[in-house]
C-alpha positions in Angstrom: 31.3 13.5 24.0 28.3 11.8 25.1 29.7 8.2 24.4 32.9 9.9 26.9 29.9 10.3 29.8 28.5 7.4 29.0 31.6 5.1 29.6 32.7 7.3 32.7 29.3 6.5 34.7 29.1 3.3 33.7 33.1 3.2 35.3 31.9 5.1 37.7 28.6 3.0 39.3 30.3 -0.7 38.2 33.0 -1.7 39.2 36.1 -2.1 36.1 36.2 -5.5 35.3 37.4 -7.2 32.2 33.6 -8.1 31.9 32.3 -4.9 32.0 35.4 -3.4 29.5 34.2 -6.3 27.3 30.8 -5.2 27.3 31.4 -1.6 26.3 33.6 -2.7 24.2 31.2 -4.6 22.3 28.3 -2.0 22.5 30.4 0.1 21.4 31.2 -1.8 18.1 27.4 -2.3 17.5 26.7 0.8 17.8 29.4 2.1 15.3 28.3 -0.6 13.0 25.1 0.5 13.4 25.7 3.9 12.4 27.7 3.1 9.4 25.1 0.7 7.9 22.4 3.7 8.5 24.9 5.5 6.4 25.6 3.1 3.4 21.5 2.7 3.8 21.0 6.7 2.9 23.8 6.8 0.9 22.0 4.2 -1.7 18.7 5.2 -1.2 19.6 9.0 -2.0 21.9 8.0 -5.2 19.0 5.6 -6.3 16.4 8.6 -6.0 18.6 10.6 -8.2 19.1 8.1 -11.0 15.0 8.3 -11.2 15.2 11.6 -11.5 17.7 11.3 -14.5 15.7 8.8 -15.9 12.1 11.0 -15.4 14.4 14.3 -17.0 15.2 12.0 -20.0 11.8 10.6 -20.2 10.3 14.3 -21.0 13.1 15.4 -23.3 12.1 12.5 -25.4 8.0 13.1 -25.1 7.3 15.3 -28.0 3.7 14.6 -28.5 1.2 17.5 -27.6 -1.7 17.3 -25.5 -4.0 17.0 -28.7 -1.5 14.1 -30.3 -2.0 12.7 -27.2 -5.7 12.7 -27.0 -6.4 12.2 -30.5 -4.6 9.1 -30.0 -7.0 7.6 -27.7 
């Protein structure tokens, strides 16, 4: 809705030229490909924060020494 308003006022105040439909044409395009790298961005940083958390909930099913093995060892 917003990106509707946008293009209307800027209609609106310039004139329509091919010039001006190539410009918010190609803001436009940034813009989207902005929005779907931030995406792909989250998208890998939250799957990556969940394979450390597998990782971390394997690490303690596998640490079976108590806190005095664990001292007496040092």
């Amino acid at each position: 809705m917003l990106i509707v308003i946008v293009v209307f006022v800027v209609f609106w105040v310039f004139p329509i030229t091919t010039v001006t439909v190539a410009a918010v044409f190609r803001a436009v395009v940034i813009g989207a490909a902005a929005v779907v790298m931030m995406f792909v961005f989250l998208f890998l940083t939250s799957s990556e924060g969940e394979q450390h958390g597998q990782a971390d909930e394997i690490s303690k099913e596998f640490h079976t020494d108590s806190p005095r093995e664990s001292v007496a060892r040092r």
